[in-house]
VEXFI-603228 format. One record per residue (C-alpha): residue number from 1; x, y negated, z negated. Coordinates in pm, 1 decimal. Layout:
BEGIN
     i          x          y          z
   NUM          X          Y          Z
...
END
This chain:
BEGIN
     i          x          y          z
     1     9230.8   -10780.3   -11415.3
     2     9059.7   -10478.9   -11526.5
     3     9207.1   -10161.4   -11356.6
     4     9112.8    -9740.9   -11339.3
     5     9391.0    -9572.6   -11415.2
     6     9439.8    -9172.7   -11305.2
     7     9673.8    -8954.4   -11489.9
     8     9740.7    -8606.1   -11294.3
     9    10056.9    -8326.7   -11277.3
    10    10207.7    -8222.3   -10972.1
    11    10249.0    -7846.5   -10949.0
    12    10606.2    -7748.6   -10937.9
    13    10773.4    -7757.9   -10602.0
    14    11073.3    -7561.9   -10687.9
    15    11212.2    -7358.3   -10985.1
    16    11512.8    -7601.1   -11071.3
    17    11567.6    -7823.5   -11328.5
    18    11502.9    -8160.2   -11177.0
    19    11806.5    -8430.2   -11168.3
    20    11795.5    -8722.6   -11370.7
    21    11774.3    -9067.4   -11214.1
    22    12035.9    -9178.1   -11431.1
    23    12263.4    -8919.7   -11246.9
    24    12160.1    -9012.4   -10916.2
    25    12168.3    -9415.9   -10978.9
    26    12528.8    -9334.1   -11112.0
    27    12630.9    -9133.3   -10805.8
    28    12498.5    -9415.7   -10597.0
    29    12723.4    -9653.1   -10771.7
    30    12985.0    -9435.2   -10820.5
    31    13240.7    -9481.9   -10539.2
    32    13281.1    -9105.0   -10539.0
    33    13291.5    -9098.5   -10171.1
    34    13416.1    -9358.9    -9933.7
    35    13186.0    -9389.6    -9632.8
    36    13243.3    -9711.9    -9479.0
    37    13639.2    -9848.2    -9508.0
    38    13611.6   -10028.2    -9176.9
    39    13291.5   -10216.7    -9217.6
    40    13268.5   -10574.1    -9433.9
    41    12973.3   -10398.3    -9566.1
    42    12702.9   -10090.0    -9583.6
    43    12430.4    -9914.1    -9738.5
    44    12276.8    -9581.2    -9711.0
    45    11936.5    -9550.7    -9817.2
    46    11612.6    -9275.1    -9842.3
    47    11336.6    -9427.2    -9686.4
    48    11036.6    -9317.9    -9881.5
    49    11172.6    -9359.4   -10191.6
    50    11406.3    -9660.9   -10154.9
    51    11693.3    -9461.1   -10332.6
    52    12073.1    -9628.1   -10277.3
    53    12283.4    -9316.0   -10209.0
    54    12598.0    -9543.6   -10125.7
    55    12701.8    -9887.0   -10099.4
    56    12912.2   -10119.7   -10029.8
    57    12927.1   -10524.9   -10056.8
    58    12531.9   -10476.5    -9993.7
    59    12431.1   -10832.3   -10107.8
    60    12703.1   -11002.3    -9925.3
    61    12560.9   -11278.9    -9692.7
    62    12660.8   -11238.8    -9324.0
    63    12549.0   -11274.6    -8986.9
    64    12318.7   -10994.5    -8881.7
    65    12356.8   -11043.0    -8504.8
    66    12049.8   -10899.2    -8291.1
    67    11987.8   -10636.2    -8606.6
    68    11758.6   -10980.4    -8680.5
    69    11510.4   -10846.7    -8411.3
    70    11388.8   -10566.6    -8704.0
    71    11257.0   -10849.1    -8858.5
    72    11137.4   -10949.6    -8542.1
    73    10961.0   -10612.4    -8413.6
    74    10827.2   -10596.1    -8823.8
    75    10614.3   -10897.0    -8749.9
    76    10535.2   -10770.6    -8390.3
    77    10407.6   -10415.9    -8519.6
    78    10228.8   -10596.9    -8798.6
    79    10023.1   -10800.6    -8559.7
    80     9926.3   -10498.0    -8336.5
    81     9871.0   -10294.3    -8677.2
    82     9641.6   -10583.1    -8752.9
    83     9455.6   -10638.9    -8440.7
    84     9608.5   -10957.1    -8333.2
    85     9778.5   -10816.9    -8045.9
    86     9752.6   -10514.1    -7824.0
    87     9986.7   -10300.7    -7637.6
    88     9812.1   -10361.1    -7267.1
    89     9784.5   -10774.3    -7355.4
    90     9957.6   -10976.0    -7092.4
    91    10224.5   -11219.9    -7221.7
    92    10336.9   -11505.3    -6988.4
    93    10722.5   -11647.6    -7028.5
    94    10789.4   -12017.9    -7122.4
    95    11085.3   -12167.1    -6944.8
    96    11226.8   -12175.5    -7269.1
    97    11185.8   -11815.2    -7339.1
    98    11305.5   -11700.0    -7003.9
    99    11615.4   -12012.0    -7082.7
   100    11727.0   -11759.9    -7324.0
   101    12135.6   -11581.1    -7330.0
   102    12236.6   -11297.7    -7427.9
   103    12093.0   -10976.8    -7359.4
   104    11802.2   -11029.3    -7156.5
   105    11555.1   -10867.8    -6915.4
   106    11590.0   -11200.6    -6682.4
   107    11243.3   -11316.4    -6750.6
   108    11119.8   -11588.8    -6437.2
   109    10906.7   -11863.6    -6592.6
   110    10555.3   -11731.3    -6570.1
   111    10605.0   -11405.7    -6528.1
   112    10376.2   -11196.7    -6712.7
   113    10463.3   -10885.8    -6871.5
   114    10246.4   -10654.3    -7149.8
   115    10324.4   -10640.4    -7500.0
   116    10442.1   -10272.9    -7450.2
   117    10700.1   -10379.0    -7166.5
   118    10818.0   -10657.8    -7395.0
   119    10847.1   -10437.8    -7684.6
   120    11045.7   -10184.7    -7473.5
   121    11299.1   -10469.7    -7342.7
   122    11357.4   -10559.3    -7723.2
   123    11399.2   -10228.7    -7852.7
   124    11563.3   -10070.0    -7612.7
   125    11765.7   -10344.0    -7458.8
   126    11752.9   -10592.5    -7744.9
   127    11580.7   -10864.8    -7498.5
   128    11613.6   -11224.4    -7635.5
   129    11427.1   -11336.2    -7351.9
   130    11106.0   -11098.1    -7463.5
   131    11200.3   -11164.3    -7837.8
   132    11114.3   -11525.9    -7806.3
   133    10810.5   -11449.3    -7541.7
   134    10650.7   -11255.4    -7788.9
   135    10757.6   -11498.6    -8057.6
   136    10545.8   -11784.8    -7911.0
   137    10223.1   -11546.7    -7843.0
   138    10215.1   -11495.1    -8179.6
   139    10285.7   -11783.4    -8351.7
   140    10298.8   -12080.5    -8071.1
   141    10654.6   -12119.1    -8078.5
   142    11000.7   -11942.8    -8194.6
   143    11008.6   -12231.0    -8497.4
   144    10659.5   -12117.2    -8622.3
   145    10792.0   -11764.9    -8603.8
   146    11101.8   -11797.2    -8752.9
   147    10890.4   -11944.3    -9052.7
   148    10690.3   -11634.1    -9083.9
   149    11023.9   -11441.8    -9056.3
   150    11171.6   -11620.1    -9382.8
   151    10744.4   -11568.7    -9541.6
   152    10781.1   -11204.3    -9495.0
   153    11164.5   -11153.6    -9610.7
   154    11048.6   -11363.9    -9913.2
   155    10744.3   -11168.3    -9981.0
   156    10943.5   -10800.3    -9947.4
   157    11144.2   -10995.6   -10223.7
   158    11517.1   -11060.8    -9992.3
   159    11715.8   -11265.6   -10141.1
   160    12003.4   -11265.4    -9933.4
   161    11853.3   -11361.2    -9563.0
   162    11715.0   -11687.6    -9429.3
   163    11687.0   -11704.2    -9024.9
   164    11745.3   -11938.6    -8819.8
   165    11583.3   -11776.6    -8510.9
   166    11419.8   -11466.5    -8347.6
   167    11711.5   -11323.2    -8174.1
   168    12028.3   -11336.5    -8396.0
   169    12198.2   -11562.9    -8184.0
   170    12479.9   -11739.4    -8338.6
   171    12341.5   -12036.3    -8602.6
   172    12449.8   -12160.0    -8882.7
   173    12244.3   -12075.4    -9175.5
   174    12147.3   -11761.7    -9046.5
   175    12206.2   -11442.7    -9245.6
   176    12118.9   -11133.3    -9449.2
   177    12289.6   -10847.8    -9593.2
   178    12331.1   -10443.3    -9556.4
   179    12044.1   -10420.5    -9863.9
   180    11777.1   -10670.9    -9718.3
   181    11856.4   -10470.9    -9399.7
   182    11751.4   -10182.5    -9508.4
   183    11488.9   -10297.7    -9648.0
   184    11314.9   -10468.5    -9380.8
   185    11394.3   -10146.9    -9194.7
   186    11214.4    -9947.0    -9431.7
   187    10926.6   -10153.0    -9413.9
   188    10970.2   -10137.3    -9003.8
   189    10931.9    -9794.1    -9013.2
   190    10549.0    -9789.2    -9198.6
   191    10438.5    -9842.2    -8814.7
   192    10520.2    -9508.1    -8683.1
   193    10479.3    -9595.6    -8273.9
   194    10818.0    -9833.6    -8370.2
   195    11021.8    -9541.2    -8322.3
   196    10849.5    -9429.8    -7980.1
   197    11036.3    -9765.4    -7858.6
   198    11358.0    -9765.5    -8067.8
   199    11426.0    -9354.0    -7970.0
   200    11434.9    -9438.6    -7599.0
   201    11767.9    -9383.8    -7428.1
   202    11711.3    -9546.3    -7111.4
   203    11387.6    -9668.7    -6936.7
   204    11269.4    -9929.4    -6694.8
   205    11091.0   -10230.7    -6646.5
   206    10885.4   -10388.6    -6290.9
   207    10888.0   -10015.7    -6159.7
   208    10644.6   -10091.6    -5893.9
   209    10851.0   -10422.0    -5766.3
   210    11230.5   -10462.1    -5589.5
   211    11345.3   -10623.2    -5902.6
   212    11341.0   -10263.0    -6078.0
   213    11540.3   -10318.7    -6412.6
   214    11750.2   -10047.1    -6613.2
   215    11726.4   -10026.3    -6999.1
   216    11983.4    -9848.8    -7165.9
   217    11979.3    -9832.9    -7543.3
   218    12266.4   -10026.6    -7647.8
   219    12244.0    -9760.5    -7982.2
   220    12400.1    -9460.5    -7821.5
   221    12348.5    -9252.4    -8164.1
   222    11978.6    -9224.0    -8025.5
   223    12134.9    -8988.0    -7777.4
   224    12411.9    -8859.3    -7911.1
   225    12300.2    -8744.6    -8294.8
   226    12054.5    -8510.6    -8348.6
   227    11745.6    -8717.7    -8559.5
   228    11868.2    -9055.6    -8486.1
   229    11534.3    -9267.8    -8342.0
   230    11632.5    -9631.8    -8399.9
   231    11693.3    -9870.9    -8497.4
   232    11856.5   -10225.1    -8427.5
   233    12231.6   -10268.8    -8258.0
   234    12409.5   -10618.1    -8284.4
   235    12703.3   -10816.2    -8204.7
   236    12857.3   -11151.7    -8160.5
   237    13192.3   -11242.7    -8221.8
   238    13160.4   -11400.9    -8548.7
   239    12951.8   -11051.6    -8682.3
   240    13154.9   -10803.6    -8556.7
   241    12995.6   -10460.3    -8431.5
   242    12680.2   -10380.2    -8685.9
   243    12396.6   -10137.3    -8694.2
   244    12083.8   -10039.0    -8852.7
   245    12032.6    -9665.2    -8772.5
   246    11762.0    -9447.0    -8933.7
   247    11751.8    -9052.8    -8831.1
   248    11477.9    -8766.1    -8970.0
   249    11614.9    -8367.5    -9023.5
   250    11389.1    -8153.3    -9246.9
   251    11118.5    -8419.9    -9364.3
   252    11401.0    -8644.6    -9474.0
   253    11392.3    -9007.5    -9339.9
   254    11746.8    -9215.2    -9419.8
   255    11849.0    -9573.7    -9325.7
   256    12221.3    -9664.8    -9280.0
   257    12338.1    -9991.7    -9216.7
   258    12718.0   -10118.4    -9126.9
   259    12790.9   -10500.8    -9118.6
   260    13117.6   -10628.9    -8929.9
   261    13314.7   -10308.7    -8780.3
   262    13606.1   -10380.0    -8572.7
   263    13475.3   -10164.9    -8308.7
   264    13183.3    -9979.9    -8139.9
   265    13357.8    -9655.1    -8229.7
   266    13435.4    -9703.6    -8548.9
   267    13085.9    -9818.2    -8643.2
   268    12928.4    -9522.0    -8485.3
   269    13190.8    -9340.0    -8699.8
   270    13132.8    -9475.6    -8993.2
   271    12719.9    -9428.1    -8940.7
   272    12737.0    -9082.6    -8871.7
   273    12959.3    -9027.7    -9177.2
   274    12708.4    -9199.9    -9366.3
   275    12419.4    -8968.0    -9211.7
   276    12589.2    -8651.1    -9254.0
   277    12673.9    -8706.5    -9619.2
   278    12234.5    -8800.0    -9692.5
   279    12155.8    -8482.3    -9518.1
   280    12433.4    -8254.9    -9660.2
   281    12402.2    -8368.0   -10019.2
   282    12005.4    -8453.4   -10027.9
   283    11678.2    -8347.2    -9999.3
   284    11278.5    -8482.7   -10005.2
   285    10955.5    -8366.2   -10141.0
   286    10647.1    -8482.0    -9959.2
   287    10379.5    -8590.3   -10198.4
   288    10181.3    -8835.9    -9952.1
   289    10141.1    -8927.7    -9595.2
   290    10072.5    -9259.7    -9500.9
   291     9708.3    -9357.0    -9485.2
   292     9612.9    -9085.3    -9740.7
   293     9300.6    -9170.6    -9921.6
   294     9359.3    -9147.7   -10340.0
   295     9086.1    -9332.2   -10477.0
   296     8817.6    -9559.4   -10361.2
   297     8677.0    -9933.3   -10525.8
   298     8373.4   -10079.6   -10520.1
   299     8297.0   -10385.5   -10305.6
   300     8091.4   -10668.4   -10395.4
   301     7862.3   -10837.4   -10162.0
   302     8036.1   -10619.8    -9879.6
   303     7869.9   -10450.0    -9565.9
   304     7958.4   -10140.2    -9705.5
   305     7934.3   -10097.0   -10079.0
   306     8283.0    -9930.8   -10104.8
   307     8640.5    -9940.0    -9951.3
   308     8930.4    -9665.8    -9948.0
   309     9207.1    -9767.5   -10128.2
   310     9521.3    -9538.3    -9919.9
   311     9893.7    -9548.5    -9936.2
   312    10056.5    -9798.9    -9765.1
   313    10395.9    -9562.1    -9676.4
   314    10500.8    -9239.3    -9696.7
   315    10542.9    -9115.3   -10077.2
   316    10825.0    -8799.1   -10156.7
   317    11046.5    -8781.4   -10473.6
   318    11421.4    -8704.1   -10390.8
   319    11649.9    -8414.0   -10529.5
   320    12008.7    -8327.9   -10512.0
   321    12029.7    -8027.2   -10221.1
   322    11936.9    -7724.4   -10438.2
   323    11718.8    -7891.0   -10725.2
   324    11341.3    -7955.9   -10762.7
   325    11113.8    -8171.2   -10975.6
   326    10930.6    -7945.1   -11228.3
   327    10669.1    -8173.6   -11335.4
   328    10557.7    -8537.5   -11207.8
   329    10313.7    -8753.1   -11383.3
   330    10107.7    -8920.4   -11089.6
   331     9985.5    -9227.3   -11185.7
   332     9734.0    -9393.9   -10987.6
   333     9623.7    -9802.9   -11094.3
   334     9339.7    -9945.8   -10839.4
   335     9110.2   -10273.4   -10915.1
   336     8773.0   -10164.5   -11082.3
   337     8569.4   -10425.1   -10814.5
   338     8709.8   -10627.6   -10517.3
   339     8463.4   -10896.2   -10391.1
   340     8416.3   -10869.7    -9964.8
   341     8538.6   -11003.8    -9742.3
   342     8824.6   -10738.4    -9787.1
   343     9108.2   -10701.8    -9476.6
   344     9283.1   -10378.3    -9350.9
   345     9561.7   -10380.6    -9552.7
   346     9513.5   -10612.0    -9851.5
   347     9639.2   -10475.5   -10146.9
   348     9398.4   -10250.3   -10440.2
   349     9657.8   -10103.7   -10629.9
   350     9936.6    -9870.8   -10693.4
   351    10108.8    -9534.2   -10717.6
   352    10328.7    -9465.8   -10958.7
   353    10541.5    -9138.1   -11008.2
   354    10709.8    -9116.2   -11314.1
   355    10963.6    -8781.9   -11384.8
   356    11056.4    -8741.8   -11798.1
   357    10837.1    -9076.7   -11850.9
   358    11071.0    -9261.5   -11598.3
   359    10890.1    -9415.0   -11340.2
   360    11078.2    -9311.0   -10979.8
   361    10854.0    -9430.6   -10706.0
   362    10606.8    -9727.3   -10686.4
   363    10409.4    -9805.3   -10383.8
   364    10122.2   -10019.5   -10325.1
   365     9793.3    -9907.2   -10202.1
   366     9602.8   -10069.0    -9973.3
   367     9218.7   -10106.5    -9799.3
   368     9231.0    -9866.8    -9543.3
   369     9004.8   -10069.8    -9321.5
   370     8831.1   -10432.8    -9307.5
   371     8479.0   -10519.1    -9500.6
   372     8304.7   -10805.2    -9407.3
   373     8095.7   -11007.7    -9654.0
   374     7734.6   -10896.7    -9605.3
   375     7415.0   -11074.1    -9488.2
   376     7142.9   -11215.2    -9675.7
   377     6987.3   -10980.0    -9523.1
   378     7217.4   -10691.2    -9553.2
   379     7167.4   -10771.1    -9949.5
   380     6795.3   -10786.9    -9938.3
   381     6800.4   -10439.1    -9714.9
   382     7018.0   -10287.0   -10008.3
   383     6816.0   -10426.0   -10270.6
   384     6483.7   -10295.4   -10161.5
   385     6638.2    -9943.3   -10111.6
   386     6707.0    -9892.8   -10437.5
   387     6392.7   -10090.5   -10551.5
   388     6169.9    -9817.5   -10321.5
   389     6392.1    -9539.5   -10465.1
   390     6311.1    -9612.8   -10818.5
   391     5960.5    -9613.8   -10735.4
END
């Protein structure tokens, strides 16, 4: 497939020599600093770029508890993103999702609730009950769900997870790891109104009724360390105390993930120590926002003739504190001609920055919006414009 391909240098952001990958990849790996002694395993990552700045057993397979529920709200967000579901959509309970245990916002068979009272009971209260409700109104039942659950995680290339279920209630055969974690985190956080849920402390639910409910976030970093906005809590006996938490200082974005703590305390420990040592030893520089037009490709037999090929993520190269990039070879691939119908989202091409001829970041780029597949008469229309404007 034929493809345009865009060679351009960044100015210089700072005066500093930039560091090498090589250093930073051995740092990662390096066991330099110990951030996580109590936890069966961790990771500590940089969102935009991916970057591993610690690690620890992140590929071992254990039971992710209600942290399962990021995978969860990924294919909730993705359904709003795509226009299969709204925020002010009324979702009625099935006796089995209101059957469910656990943490729960005591759905009554029938009731009706919106998607954005659902999505607050999950992310805020880690709701199995609205988990499952919301499971079933997209794909017609938790097993359907759960098979688009295992879809995606094999599609964002996890190799370490297979679900069993929506909520991370105990199953066998139902697991992930700190590094498919984080990853389905990162890819969480592309939908930016996910953190407008996950960054509540406490809210409520049937205000307006005598069956008022109380959410409390049962991850107390959201209130108690500065940047924290998420993400996912979970326990069970058999998983021990875990956490996905992802905080923002200074344009930074990190992702930290414990497995298996003995304790709430010492998991909260070990997370904040994991925090403080991203945003005392590291620093990001923007290059892209999400959404941020960088090329466009034609469209064949579309309504409109072209399409905006944008970045799927936020794009930034990471430093040591201190140090810069000096130069960055932006490298920008996109399909010469996509034939219509094209969907919001589908994939046109990719980013590359490279530092030294190393590539450091890749990131896919994507339509920015839907083209449908034109008319007969949409093609005639086009085709006697330019005939008349020839003449």
């Amino acid at each position: 497939m034929k493809t345009t391909v865009i060679r351009l240098l960044l100015l210089p952001l700072l005066l500093f020599l930039p560091l090498s990958v090589h250093a930073e990849e051995k740092e990662a790996k390096g066991a330099k600093v110990e951030l996580a002694a109590e936890a069966k395993s961790a990771i500590l990552i940089e969102r935009d770029t991916g970057k591993v700045l610690y690690e620890k057993n992140a590929h071992e397979k254990l039971p992710p508890a209600s942290m399962t529920k990021i995978m969860t709200m990924l294919l909730i967000m993705e359904a709003i993103d795509e226009g299969k579901l709204s925020y002010d959509e009324k979702v009625r309970a099935s006796e089995y999702a209101a059957s469910m245990g656990g943490s729960q916002i005591f759905l009554e068979p029938g009731e009706e609730m919106t998607v954005d009272e659902l999505l607050r009971g999950i992310a805020i209260g880690s709701a199995n009950d609205a988990s499952v409700a919301l499971a079933e109104r997209i794909a017609g039942s938790e097993e359907a769900f759960v098979e688009m659950m295992n879809e995606k995680a094999k599609r964002l290339g996890l190799n370490d997870t297979h679900f069993v279920n929506a909520t991370g209630l105990p199953a066998e055969h139902h697991y992930s790891s700190a590094y498919d974690m984080a990853m389905m985190a990162r890819e969480l956080l592309k939908y930016e109104d996910i953190t407008k849920y996950t960054s509540k402390y406490e809210d409520y639910l049937r205000e307006q009724t005598d069956k008022k409910f109380w959410l409390v976030n049962t991850n107390r970093l959201v209130k108690f360390y500065p940047g924290v906005d998420g993400l996912k809590t979970g326990f069970t006996s058999e998983a021990g105390y875990c956490l996905t938490a992802t905080a923002k200082k200074n344009g930074m974005r990190v992702i930290a993930v414990i497995f298996g703590a003995p304790t709430p305390k010492a998991r909260n420990a070990q997370i904040t120590k994991m925090l403080d040592y991203a945003f005392q030893q590291y620093q990001t520089h923007p290059v892209y926002e999400r959404n941020q037009t960088v090329a466009r490709v034609e469209v064949s037999k579309g309504k409109q003739t072209s399409v905006a090929a944008v970045t799927s993520e936020p794009v930034s190269v990471l430093t040591k504190k201190g140090q810069s990039v000096e130069q960055i070879e932006k490298i920008v691939k996109v399909k010469e001609r996509v034939q219509a119908p094209i969907r919001k989202g589908d994939e046109l091409g990719v980013l590359i920055l490279k530092e030294d001829g190393k590539e450091i970041v890749r990131s896919p780029l994507v339509a920015k919006q839907t083209v449908e597949e034109a008319s007969f008469w949409d093609l005639f229309k086009r085709v006697f414009s330019r005939f008349v404007q020839a003449g």
